[in-house]
ZAMARGU-4260 file (C-alpha; in steps of 0.2 Angstrom, whole numbers, plus 5000, padded with zeros to 4 digits):
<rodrens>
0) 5000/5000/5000 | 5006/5019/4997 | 5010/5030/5010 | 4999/5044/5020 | 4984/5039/5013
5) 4965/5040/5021 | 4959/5027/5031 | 4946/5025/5017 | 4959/5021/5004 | 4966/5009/5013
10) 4949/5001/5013 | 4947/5002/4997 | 4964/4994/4993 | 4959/4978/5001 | 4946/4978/4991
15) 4955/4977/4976 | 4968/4965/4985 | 4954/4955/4991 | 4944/4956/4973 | 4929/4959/4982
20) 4919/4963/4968 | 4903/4971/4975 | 4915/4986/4981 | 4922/4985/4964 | 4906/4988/4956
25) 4901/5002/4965 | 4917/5012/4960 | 4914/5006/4942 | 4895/5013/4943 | 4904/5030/4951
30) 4894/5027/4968 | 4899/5035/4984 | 4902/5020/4997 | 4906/5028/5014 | 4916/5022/5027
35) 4905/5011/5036 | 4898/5004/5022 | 4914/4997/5015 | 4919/4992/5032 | 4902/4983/5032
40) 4907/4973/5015 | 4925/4969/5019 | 4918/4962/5035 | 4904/4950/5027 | 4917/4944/5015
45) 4929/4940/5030 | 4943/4950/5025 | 4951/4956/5043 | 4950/4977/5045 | 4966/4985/5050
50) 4966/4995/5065 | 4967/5013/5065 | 4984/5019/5059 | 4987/5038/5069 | 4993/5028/5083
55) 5012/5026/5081 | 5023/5011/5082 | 5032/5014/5098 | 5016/5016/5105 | 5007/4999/5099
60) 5021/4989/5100 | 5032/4995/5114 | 5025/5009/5125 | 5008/4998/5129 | 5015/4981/5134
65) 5027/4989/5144 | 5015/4998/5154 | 5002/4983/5156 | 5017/4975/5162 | 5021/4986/5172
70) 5003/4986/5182 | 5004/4967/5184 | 5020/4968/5191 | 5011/4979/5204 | 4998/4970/5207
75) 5006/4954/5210 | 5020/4966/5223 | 5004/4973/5231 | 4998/4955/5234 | 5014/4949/5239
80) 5016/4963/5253 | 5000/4960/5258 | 5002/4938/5261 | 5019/4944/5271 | 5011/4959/5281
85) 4997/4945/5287 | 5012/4933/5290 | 5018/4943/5301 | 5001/4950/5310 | 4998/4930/5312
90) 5015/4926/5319 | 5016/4943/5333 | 4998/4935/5337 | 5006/4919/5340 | 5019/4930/5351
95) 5005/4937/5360 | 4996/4920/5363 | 5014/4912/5372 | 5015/4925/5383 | 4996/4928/5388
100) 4993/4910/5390 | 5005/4901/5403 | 4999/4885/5403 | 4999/4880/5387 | 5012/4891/5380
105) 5026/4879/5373 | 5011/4869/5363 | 5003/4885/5356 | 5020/4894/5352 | 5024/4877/5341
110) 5006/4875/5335 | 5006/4892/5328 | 5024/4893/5322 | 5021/4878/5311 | 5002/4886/5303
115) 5011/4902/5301 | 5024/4893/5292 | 5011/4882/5281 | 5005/4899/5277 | 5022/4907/5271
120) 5025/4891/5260 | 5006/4894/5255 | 5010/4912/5251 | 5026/4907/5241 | 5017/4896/5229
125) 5004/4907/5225 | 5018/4919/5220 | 5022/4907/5206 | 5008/4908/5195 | 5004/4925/5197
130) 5022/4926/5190 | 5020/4916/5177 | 5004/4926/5173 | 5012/4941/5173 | 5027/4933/5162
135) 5017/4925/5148 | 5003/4942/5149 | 5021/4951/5145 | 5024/4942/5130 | 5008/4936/5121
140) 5005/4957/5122 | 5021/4960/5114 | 5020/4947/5103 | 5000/4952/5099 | 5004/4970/5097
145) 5021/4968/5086 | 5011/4957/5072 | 4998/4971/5073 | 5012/4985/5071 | 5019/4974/5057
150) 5001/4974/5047 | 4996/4991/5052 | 5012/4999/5048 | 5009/4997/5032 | 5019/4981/5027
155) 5019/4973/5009 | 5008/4957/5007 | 5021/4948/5003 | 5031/4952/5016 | 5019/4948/5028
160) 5015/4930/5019 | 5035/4926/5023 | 5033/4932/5040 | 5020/4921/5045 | 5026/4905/5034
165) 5043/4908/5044 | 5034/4907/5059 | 5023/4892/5055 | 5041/4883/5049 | 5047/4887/5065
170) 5032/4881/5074 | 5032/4864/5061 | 5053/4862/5065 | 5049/4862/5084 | 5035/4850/5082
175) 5047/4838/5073 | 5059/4838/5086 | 5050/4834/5101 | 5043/4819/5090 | 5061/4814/5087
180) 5066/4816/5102 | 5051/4806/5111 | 5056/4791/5098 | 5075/4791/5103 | 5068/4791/5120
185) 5056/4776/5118 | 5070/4766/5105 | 5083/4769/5122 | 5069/4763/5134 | 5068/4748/5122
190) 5087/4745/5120 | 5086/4745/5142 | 5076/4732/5142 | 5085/4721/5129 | 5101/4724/5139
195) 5093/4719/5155 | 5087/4703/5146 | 5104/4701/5138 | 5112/4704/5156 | 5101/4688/5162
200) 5110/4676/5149 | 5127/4680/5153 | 5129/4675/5168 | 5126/4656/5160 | 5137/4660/5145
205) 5153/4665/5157 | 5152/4651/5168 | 5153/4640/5154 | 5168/4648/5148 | 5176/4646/5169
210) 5171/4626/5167 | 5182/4626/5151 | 5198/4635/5157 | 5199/4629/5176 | 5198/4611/5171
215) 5214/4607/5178 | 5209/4613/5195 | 5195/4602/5205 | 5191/4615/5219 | 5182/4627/5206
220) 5174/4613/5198 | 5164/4607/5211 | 5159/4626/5215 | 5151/4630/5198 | 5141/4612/5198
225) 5133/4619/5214 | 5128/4636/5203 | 5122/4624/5190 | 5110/4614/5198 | 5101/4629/5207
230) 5092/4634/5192 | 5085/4616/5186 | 5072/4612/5202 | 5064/4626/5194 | 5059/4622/5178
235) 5052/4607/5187 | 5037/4618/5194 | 5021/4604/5199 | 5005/4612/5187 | 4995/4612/5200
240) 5007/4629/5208 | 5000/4639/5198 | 5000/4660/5206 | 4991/4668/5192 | 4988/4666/5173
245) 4981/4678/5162 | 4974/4670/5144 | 4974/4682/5131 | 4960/4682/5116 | 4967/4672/5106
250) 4950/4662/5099 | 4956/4647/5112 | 4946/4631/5108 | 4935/4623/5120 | 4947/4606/5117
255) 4962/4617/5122 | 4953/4626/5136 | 4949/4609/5144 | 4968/4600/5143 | 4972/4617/5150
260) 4960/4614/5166 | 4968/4595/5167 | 4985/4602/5166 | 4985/4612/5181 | 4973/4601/5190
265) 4958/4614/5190 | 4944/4602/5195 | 4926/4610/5202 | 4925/4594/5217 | 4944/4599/5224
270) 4935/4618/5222 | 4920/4615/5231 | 4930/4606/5247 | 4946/4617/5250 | 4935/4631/5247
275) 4950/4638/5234 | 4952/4644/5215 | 4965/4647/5205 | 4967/4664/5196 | 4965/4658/5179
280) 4959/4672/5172 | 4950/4670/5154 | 4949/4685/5141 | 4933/4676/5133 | 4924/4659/5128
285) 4930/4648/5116 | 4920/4649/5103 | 4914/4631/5101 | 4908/4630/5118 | 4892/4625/5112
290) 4899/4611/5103 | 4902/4599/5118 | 4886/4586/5119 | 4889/4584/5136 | 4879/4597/5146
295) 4886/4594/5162 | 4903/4596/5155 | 4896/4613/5148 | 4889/4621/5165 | 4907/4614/5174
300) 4918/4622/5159 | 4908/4639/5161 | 4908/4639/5179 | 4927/4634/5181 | 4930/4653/5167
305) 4917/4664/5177 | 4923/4659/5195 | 4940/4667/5195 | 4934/4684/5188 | 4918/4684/5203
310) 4928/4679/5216 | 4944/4692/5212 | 4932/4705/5210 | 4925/4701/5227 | 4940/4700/5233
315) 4945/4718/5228 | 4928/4722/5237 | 4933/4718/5253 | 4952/4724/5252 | 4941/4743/5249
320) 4929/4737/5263 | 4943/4736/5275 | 4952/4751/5271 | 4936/4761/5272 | 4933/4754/5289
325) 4951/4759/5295 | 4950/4777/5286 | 4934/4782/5294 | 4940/4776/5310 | 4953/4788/5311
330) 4954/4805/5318 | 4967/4813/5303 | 4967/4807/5287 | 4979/4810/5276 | 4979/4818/5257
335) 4981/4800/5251 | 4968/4793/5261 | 4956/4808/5255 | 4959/4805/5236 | 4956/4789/5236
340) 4938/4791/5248 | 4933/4804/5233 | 4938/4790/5221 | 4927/4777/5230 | 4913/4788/5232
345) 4912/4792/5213 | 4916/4775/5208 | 4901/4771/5219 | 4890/4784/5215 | 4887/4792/5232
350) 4881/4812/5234 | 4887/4821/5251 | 4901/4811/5253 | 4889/4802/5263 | 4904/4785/5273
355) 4886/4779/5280 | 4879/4778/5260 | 4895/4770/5252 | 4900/4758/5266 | 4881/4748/5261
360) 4885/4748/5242 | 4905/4745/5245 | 4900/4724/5246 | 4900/4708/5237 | 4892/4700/5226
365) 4888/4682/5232 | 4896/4671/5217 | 4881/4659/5218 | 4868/4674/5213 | 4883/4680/5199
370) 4884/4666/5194 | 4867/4661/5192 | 4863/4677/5181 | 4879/4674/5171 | 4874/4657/5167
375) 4855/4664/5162 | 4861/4680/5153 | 4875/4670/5142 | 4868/4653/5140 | 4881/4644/5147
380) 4894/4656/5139 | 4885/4651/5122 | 4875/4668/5115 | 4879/4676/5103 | 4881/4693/5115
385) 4895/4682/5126 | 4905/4677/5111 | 4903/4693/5100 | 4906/4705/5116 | 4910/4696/5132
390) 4892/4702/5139 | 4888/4690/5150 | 4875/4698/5162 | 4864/4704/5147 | 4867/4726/5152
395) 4857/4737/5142 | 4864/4754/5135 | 4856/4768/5125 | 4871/4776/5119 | 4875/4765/5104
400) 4890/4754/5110 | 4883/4740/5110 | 4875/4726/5101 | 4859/4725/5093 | 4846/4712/5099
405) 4838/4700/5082 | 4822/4700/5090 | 4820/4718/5099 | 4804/4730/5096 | 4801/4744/5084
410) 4800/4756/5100 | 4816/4747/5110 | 4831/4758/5107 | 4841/4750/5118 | 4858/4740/5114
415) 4867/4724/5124 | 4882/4734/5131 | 4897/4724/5124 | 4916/4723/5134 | 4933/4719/5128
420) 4936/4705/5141 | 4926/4696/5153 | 4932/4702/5168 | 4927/4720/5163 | 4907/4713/5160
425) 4910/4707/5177 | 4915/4723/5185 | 4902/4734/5176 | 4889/4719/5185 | 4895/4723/5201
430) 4894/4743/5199 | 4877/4740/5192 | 4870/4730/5207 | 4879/4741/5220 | 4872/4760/5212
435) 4859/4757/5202 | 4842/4764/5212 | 4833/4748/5207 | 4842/4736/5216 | 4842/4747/5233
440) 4831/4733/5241 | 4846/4721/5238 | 4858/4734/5245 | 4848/4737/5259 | 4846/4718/5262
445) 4864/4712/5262 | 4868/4730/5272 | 4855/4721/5288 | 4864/4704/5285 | 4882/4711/5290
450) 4876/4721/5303 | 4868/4708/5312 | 4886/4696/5307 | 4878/4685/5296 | 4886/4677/5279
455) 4879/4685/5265 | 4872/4669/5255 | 4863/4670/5238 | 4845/4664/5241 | 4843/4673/5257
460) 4845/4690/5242 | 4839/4682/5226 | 4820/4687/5228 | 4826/4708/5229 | 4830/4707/5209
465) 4814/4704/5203 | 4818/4720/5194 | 4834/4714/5183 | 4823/4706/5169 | 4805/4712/5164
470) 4798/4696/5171 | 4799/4700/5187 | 4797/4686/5201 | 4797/4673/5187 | 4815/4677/5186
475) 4818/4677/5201 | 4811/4659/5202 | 4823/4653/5189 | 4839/4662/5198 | 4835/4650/5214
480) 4832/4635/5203 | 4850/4638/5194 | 4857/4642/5212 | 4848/4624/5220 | 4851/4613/5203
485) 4871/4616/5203 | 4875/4619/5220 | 4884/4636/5217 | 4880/4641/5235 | 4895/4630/5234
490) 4907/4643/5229 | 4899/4658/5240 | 4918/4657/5252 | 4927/4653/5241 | 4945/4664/5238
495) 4959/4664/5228 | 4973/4653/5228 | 4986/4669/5230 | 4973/4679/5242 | 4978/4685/5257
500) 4965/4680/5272 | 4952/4695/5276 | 4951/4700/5293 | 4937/4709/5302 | 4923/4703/5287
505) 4915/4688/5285 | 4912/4680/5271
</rodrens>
């Protein structure tokens, strides 16, 4: 653009840079546009309007960041001065309080040494980020105000165009050097654990290399056969030891699932007398489950994957139970202790941070009632909702995540909620029976049973979810039959092989 020209020039020169044509017609047709009117056309067209150009550089870009500076500098000194001046006020009160009161004077003189001192640390940290408020403030202004300077003080469009590619190549160069840099560190992170792997072997590989050059000398030899024959007991580990196993979805055959079982001696009769599981945990069913003929083989191969998942979330249960039991019993609580109660009281849904309220819904689950559901909901672990999305407890969703039921109703707009593994349909169960507002009878129930010391057993609470299936009572019915026909009151105490024994609950 030229030099000392009108504000409204300067308008009408973006037009023409802009090839906004309605402006253009108007000066071809020799009609007066005024100011406004052009503004209001550049504007529509989004073409940005430069600010008023009387005010000079130094002004914009030097003059005016400087003095906002300047006043958040002040404020943040004034504050400051103010959080010492009250330090200070509070620590001559502490002064005061020693020498007024003679017989507690040592305890008060620490007590408010150690507040007053909170607060100065207090007072510290509040300085940080009213510095780096003031800091940043600083720069974005300058930063704001110097690109403005540059556009309004008159700079060529091309110009400009280079100045902001530069930027944006600066920005992009940046960009691609923290993502270098987080590779190198993730491809060192690798390399650490391959040389921690390697470390393992070499030990092996050296005393080889001692039994070859000291074969002359007999003392050494006996030595090293000791180091050797540590190692070999433990490749001879019984099946039946086993601590934990996790399966990963790998579409395991039921034929592969049961040699598994035999394997490590998993057997439903040892279960049901030692009152112990293994952690075996299944991702999901085989897919062929329903192709064994034999239907008590069936029930026992569902029962022997659902088990694990019930009992170590039930287990988990009562290691929250207990800590919720020794935090509320304490006078202090630490920030630890707090974070994790808010934790508990969202995970369970509690308003009002209401201990009473989340200690009734912090329970179990008797594994002879989930199991009973699980069985009814899935099929024996054979419909098509288990084995496409590990839903084995048949929960709806409205929020399209889900699966869609063959045989649902043109006014049902509900979905089967599907999981990636089994244990996560198994957890969702159990948040779903302690918050949900239908099951509150349930809750309520099992809450009278462990005040009065009782074991919480399945049939005693199966009648109080007449509202999980739309048939109400009838389901109910069909839950106890499941319960009485298979003799999973059975597995109600049972715990994990690795568990550690739950004091203060019973079972």
């Amino acid at each position: 653009m030229k030099k000392n020209i009108t504000y409204r020039d300067k308008l009408l020169e973006l037009a023409r840079i802009y090839k906004i044509s309605e402006i253009q017609n108007y000066i071809k047709r020799k009609k007066n546009l005024t100011t406004h009117q052009i503004e209001h056309i550049l504007k529509k067209n989004n073409v940005p309007i430069p600010k008023d150009f009387n005010v000079s550089f130094f002004k914009r870009s030097i003059s005016n960041p400087i003095s906002k500076a300047g006043k958040e500098v002040s404020g943040f000194y004034s504050d400051t001065t103010d959080g010492v001046g009250k330090f200070f006020k509070r620590t001559k009160r502490g002064a005061t309080g020693l020498y007024d009161d003679t017989t507690g004077g040592v305890e008060n003189f620490f007590i408010s040494l150690w507040r007053n001192s909170g607060n100065f640390g207090i007072g510290i940290l509040n300085m940080i980020p009213k510095v780096f408020n003031t800091v940043s403030s600083f720069i974005s202004n300058t930063l704001v105000d110097t690109f403005s300077s540059f556009y309004n003080s008159e700079i060529e469009k091309t110009k400009t165009n280079k100045l902001v590619k530069g930027f944006g190549v600066l920005v992009a160069l940046f960009a691609v050097g923290i993502f270098f840099f987080t590779l190198k560190e993730n491809y060192n992170s690798k390399d650490k654990t391959q040389t921690v792997k390697i470390e393992k072997q070499e030990p092996k590989k050296i005393e080889k290399q001692k039994e070859v050059k000291k074969k002359v000398d007999k003392k050494p030899q006996k030595k090293e056969e000791k180091v050797v024959k540590k190692p070999e007991p433990k490749k001879e580990k019984s099946p039946s030891q086993v601590t934990e196993l996790v399966l990963p979805n790998l579409n395991i055959k039921t034929e592969t699932v049961l040699s598994l079982f035999e394997d490590v001696e998993y057997d439903l009769k040892t279960v049901r007398y030692q009152k112990k599981v293994k952690p075996i945990y299944f991702t999901q069913f085989p897919k062929d489950l329903d192709e064994i003929k034999n239907t008590q083989l069936k029930k026992e191969t569902f029962i022997k994957i659902v088990l694990p998942l019930v009992v170590a979330e039930n287990e988990k249960i009562l290691d929250d139970k207990i800590k919720l039991k020794r935090i509320s019993s304490k006078k202090m609580t630490t920030d630890k202790e707090k974070s994790w109660l808010r934790l508990k009281l969202r995970e369970y849904k509690v308003k009002n941070s209401d201990i009473a309220e989340l200690n009734k819904r912090m329970d179990i689950i008797p594994a002879s009632i989930a199991l009973a559901q699980a069985a009814k909901e899935s099929g024996w672990g054979t419909s098509r909702f288990a084995l496409e999305g590990n839903a084995i407890f048949g929960q709806w969703t409205w929020t399209g995540q889900g699966i869609e039921p063959l045989n649902k109703g043109k006014h049902e707009g509900h979905k089967i909620l599907r999981f990636p593994i089994l244990r996560a349909s198994v957890k969702a169960y159990k948040n779903n029976l302690n918050t949900h507002k239908g099951y509150s009878e349930f809750r309520e129930k099992r809450h009278s049973l462990r005040k009065r010391n009782k074991s919480i057993r399945g049939l005693e609470l199966t009648d109080t979810l007449d509202r999980y299936a739309q048939t109400g009572k009838e389901y109910t019915d069909i839950l106890e039959q499941i319960i009485k026909q298979n003799d999973l009151s059975d597995f109600e105490t049972v715990q994990l092989t690795n568990s550690v024994v739950k004091k203060d609950i019973q079972l």
